[in-house]
C-alpha positions in Angstrom: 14.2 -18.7 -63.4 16.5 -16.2 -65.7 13.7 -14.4 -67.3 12.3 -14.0 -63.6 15.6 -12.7 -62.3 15.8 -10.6 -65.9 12.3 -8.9 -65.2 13.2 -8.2 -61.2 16.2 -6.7 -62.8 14.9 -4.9 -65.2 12.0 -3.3 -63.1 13.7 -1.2 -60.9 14.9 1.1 -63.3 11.1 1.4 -65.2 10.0 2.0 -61.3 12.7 4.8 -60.7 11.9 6.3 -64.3 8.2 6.0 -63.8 8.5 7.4 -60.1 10.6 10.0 -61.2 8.7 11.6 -64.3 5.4 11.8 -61.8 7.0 13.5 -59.4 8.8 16.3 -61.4 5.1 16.7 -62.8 3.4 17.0 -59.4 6.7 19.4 -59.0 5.5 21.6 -61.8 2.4 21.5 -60.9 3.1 22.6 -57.1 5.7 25.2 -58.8 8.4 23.4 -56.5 11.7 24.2 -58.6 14.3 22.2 -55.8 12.3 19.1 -56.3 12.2 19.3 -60.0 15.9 20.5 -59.9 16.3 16.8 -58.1 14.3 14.3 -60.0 13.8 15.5 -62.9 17.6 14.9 -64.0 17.0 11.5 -62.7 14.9 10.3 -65.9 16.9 10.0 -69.1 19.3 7.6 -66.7 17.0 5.4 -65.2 15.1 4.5 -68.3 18.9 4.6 -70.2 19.3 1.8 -67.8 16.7 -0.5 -68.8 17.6 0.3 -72.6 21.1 -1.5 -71.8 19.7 -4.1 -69.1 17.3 -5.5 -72.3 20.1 -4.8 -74.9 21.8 -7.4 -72.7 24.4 -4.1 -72.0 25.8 -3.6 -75.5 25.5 0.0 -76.7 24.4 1.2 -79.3 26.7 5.0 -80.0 24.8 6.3 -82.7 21.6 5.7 -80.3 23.4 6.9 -77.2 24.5 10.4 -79.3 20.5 11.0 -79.9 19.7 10.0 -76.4 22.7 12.0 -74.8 21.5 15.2 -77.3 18.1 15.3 -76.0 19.0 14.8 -72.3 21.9 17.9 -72.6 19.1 19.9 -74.1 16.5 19.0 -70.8 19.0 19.6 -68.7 19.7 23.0 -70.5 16.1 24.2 -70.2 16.0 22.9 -66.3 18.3 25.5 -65.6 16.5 28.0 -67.8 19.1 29.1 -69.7 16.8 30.9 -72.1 19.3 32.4 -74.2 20.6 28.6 -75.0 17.2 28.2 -77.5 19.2 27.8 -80.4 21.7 25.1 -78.4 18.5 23.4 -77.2 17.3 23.0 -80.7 20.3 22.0 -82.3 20.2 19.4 -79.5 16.5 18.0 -80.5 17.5 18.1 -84.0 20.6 15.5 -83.5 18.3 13.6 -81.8 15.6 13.6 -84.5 18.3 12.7 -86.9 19.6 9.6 -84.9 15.7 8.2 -84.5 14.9 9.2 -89.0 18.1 6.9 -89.5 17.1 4.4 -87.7 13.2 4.4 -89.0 14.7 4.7 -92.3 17.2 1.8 -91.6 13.8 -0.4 -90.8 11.4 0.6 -93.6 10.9 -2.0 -96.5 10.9 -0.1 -99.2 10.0 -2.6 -101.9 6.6 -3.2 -99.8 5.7 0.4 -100.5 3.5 0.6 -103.7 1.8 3.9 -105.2 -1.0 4.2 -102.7 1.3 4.1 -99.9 3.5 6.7 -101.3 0.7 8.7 -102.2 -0.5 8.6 -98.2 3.0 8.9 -97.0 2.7 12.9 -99.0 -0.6 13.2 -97.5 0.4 12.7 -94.0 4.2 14.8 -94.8 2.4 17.4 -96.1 -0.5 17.5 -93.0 2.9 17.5 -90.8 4.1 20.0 -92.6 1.0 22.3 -92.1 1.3 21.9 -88.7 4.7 23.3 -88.3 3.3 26.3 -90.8 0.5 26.8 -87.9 3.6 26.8 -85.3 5.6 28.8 -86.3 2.9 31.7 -87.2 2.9 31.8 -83.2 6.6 32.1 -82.7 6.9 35.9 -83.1 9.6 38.2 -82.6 12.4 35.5 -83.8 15.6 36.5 -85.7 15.7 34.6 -89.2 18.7 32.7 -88.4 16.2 30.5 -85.7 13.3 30.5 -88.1 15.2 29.0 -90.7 16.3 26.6 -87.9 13.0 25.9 -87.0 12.1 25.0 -90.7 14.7 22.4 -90.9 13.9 21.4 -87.4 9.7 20.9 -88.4 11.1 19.5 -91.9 12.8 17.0 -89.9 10.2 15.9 -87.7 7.5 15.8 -90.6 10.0 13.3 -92.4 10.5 10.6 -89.1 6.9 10.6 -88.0 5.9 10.2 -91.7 7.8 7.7 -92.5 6.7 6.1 -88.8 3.2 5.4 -89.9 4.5 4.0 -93.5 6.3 1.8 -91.3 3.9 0.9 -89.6 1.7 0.3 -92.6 4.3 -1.6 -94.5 5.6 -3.7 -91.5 2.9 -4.1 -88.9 4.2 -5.4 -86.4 4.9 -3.8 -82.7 8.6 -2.8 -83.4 7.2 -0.3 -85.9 3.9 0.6 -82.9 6.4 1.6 -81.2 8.3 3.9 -83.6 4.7 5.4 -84.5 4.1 6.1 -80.4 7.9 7.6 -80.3 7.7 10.0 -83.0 3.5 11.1 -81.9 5.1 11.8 -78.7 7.7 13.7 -80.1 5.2 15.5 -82.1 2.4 16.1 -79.1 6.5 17.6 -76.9 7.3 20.2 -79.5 3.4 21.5 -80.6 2.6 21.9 -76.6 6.2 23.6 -75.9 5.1 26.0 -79.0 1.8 26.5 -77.4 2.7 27.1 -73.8 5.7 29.4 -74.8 4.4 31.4 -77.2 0.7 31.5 -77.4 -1.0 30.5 -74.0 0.8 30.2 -70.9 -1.1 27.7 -69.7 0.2 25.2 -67.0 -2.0 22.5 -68.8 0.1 23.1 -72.1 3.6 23.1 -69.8 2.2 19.4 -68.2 1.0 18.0 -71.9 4.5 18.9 -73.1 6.1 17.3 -70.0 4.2 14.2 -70.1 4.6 13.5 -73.9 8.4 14.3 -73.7 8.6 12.0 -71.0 6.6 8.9 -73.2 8.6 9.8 -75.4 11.9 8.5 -74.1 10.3 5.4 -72.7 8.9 4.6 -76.4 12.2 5.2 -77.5 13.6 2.7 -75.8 11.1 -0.3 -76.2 11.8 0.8 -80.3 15.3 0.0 -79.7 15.5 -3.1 -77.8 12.4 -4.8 -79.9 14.3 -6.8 -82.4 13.5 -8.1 -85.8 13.5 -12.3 -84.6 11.2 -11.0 -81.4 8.5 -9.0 -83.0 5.0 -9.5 -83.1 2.9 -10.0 -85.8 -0.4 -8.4 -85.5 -3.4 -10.2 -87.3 -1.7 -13.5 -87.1 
């Protein structure tokens, strides 16, 4: 009876989340800025919620500075303050600092021999290749925000990285859910790049949305899976 009453009270909040990130697609879609100006405000809370319903309401700060950073930065580019890019950024980079702690805080580094290391370069330097490809597209930028955006794709190369190391070392679904967080993150940022400075595609604005929006639920299940709860894979 108390994990039924647990799940019913846990399922509202993945409904209004859920609910609420399709709609303020469909919104964007239908170009209808007062209902995107409603709901879309409406996500970080909701699934917020659930992180503190399964956390049996004990807060984690240092996660609820990252969480609170990216939220101030959406809400920041919902009312398309433009000029605010370098805010916005600064706002994603706390946020990608919080989660590289925390996936840094998890990674067994003794379990790591040369071959991993070796494939942890590989991928950092793929990542890193990436954000090379990116930034060639972002033209007409002063060089106080590209040296901004180099830390900020230095960053993000590191956490997702070191997410599928983790996930190598430690498989288990903890570290899945790390991996899914930080491809999300990854799939957010190269689809904002794409949309706002190469192809102004409403397909590219609708990849970005619906990765960003993953993204937060991922990060959530990463933080409420715990070390005497996760599972095993291949066991």
């Amino acid at each position: 009876m108390q994990v039924q009453t647990n799940m019913k009270s846990i399922y509202p909040s993945i409904l209004v989340y859920a609910f609420a990130s399709v709609l303020t697609i469909i919104s964007t879609v239908l170009k209808c800025d007062s209902l995107t100006f409603f709901v879309k405000p409406v996500i970080v809370p909701a699934i917020f919620y659930y992180y503190i319903q399964k956390n049996g309401f004990k807060i984690d700060w240092l996660f609820f500075l990252g969480i609170s950073s990216s939220y101030a930065s959406d809400m920041i580019v919902l009312l398309e303050h433009r000029d605010d890019q370098v805010i916005i950024t600064l706002l994603n980079l706390l946020t990608y600092v919080v989660m590289l702690y925390y996936v840094i805080h998890d990674l067994r580094f003794k379990k790591m021999g040369m071959q991993k290391i070796i494939y942890f370069v590989g991928n950092l330097l793929s990542f890193l290749g990436i954000v090379y490809i990116m930034l060639s597209l972002m033209s007409d930028i002063t060089t106080i925000s590209l040296a901004l955006y180099v830390v900020y794709g230095v960053v993000i190369s590191l956490l997702t990285s070191l997410a599928i190391i983790n996930h190598l070392v430690n498989h288990n679904l903890k570290t899945f859910y790390g991996l899914l967080m930080c491809i999300c993150f990854v799939t957010t940022d190269v689809f904002y790049v794409v949309y706002n400075f190469y192809m102004g595609m409403i397909v590219f604005l609708l990849l970005n949305l619906a990765a960003q929006f993953l993204s937060y639920f991922y990060m959530m299940k990463y933080m409420t899976v715990f070390p005497k709860s996760e599972i095993e894979y291949g066991k």
